[in-house]
C-alpha positions as CSV (number, residue, x, y, z in Angstrom):
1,X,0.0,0.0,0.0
2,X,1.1,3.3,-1.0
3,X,1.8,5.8,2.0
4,X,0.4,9.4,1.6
5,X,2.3,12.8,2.6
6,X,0.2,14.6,4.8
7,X,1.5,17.9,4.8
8,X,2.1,19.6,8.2
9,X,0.8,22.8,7.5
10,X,-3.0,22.9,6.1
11,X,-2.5,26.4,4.6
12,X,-6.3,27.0,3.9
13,X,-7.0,27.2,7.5
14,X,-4.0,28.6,8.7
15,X,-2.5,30.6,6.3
16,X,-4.0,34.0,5.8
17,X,-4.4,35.5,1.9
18,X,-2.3,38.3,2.9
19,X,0.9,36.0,3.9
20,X,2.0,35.3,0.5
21,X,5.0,37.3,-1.1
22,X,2.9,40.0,-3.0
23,X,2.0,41.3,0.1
24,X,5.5,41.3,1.8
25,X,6.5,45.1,2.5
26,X,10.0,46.2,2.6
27,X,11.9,42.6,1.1
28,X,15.5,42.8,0.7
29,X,16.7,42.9,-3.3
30,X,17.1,39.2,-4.5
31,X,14.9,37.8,-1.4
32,X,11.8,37.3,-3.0
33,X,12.8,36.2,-6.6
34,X,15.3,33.4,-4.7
35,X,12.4,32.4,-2.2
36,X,10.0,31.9,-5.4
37,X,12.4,29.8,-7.5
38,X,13.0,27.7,-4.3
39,X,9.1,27.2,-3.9
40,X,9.0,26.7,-7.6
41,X,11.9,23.7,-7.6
42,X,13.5,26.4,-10.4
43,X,16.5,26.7,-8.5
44,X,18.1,24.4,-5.1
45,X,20.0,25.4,-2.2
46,X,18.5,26.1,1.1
47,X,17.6,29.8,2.8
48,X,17.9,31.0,7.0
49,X,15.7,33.5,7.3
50,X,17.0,36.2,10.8
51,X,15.5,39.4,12.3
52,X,14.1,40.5,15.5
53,X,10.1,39.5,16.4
54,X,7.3,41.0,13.6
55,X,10.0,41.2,10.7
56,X,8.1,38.8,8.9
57,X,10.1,35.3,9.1
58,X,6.6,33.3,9.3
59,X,5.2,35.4,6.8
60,X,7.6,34.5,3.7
61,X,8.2,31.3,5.3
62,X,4.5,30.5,4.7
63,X,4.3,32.4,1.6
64,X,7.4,29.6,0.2
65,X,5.0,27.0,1.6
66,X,1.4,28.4,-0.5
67,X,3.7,28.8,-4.1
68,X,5.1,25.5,-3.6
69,X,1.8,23.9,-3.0
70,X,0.4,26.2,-6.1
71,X,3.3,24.7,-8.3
72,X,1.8,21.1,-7.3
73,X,4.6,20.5,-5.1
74,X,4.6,18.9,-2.1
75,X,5.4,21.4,0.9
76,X,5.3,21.2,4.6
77,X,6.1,23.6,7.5
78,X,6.4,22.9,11.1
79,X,7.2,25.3,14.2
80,X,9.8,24.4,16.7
81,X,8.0,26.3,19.5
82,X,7.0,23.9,22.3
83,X,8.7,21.0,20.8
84,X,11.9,21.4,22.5
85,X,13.0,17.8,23.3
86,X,10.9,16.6,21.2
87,X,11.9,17.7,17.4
88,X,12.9,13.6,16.2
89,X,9.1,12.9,16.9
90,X,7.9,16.3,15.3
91,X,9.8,15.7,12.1
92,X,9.3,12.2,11.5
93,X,8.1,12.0,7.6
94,X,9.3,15.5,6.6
95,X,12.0,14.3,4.4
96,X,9.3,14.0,2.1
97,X,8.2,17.3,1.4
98,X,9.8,18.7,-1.6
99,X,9.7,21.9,0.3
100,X,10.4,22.0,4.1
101,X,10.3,25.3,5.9
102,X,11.5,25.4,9.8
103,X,10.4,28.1,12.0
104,X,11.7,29.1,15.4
105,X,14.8,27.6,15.4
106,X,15.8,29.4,18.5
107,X,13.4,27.4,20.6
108,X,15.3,24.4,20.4
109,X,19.0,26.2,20.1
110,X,20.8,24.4,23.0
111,X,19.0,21.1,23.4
112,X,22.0,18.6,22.0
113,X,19.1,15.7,21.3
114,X,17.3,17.9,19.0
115,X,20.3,19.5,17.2
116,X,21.2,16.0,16.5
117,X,17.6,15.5,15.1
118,X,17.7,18.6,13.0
119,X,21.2,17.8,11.4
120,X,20.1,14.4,10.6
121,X,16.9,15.7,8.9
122,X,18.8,18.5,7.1
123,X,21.1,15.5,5.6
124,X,18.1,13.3,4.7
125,X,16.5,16.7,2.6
126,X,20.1,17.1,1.4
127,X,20.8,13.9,0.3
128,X,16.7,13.6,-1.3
129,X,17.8,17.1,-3.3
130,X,15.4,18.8,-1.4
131,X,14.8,22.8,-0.1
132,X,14.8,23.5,2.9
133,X,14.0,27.0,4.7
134,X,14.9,28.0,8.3
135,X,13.6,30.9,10.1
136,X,15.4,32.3,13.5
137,X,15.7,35.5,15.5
138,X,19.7,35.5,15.0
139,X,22.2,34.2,12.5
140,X,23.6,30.6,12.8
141,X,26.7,32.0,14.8
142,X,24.4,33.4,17.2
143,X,21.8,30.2,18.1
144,X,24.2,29.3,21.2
145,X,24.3,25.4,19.5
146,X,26.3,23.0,21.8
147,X,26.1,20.9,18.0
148,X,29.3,22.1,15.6
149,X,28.2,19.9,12.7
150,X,24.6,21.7,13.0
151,X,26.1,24.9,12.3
152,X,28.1,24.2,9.5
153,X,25.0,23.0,7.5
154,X,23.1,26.0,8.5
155,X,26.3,28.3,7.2
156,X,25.7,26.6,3.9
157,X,22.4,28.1,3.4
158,X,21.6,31.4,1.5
159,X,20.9,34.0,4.9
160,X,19.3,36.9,4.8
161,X,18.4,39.3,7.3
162,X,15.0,40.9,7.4
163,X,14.8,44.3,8.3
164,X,12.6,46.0,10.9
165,X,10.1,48.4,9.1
166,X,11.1,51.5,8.6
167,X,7.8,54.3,9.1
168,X,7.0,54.3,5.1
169,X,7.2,50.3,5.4
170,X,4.7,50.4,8.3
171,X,2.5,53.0,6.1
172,X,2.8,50.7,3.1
173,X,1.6,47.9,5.5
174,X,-1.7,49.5,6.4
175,X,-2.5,50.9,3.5
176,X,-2.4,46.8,1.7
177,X,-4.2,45.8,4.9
178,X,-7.0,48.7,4.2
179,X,-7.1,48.3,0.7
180,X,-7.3,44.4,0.6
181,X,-10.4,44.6,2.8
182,X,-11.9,47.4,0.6
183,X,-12.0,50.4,3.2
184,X,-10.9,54.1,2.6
185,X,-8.1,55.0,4.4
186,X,-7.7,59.0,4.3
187,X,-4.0,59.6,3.7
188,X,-4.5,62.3,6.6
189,X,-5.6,59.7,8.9
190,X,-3.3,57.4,7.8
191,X,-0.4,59.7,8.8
192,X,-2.5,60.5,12.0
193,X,-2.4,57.5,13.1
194,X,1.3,56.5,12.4
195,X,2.1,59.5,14.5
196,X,0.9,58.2,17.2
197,X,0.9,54.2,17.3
198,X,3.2,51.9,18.7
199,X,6.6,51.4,16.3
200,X,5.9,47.7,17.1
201,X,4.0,45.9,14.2
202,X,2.2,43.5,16.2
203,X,0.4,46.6,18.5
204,X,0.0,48.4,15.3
205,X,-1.8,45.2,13.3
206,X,-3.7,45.1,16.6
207,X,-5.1,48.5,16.2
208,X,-5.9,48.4,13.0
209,X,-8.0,44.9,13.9
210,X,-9.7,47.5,15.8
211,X,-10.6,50.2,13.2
212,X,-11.1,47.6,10.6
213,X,-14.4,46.3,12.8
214,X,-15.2,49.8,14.3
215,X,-15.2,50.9,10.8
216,X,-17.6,48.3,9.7
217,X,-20.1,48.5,12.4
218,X,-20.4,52.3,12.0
219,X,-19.7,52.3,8.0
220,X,-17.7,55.1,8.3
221,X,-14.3,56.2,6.2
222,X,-11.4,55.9,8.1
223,X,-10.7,59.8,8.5
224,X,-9.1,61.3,11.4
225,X,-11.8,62.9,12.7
226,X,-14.1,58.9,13.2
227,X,-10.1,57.7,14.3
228,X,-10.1,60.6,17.2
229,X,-13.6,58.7,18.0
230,X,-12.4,55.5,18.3
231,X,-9.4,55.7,20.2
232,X,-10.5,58.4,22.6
233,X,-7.6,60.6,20.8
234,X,-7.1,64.7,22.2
């Protein structure tokens, strides 16, 4: 009997339209066009993904995974966090995507038995002619592995550090966000609000959560006058 690959990562429930590279704001030049001929099986090699929280590791990560899956490939992604001690189990099978993307490779940085399990799969891909994408907070050199081996392979991928948003990335954001889900965004309010909002992109995805409903309940434009209303703004 035949197995079947179940991939890890069900992307029509968990990954949202506006993860896929289109909608990736600020990419470094060569990023994208690499990431897409890796989804696509155009090119090999593997990619480590680094940056600080909200640069958007998962993001392209799980925008490899949906043009993969488009191309009729077989994909899969799987998140170390919570698995620490546990990553042999977790990735039992994985060999067999054509496309493999690991996320959160810090959580597991340190743990020998699961470095070992990660070299070993990273071999297996290798050996299969397979891509493989990692995602971390900090370059390879930076992980704190107790595994030497482990780092080498990781050196040997492509790595590219994502930048934190910059304020015209952040407006760029918002304004795909808006647009996607068909509201007005008054360029006024827009800069309104940037004034005054967190710098950090998860608060500031949070917020506009908020005006998105707000906005529909009351089927108002976002202007900065129905923004002042919202947020209790002087």
């Amino acid at each position: 009997m035949t197995e079947t690959f179940v991939p890890q990562l069900p992307l029509a429930l968990r990954a949202p339209p506006d993860q896929r590279f289109e909608r990736y704001v600020q990419a470094p030049d060569g990023l994208l066009p690499q990431l897409r001929g890796l989804a696509a099986g155009r090119i090999a090699g593997g990619v480590y993904l680094h940056g600080p929280q909200a640069t958007g590791k998962t993001h392209l990560l799980l925008a490899s995974c949906a043009e993969a899956q488009q191309a009729g490939r077989q994909m899969a992604y799987l998140s170390l966090r919570g698995l620490r001690g546990r990553v042999r189990l977790a990735s039992e099978g994985l060999e067999r995507a054509e496309l493999l993307a690991l996320d959160d490779l810090d959580a597991v940085a340190g743990e020998r038995a699961d470095e070992v399990a990660l070299f070993d799969l990273h071999n297996r891909m290798q050996d299969a002619g397979r891509t493989l994408l990692y995602a971390a907070k900090v370059a390879p050199d930076a992980l704190g592995l107790v595994l030497p081996d482990l780092r080498s392979r990781l050196a040997q991928c492509a790595r590219w550090a994502l930048p934190v948003l910059d304020d015209a990335g952040r407006a760029e954001l918002l304004r795909q966000r808006a647009a996607a889900r068909g509201l007005d965004f008054d360029p006024a309010a827009l800069d309104w609000l940037l004034r005054r909002a967190s710098r950090d992109i998860a608060s500031l995805t949070a917020l506009f959560e908020r005006l998105d409903r707000a906005s529909l309940a009351a089927q108002r434009r976002l202007t900065v006058p129905f923004l002042r209303q919202v947020l209790g703004a002087d």
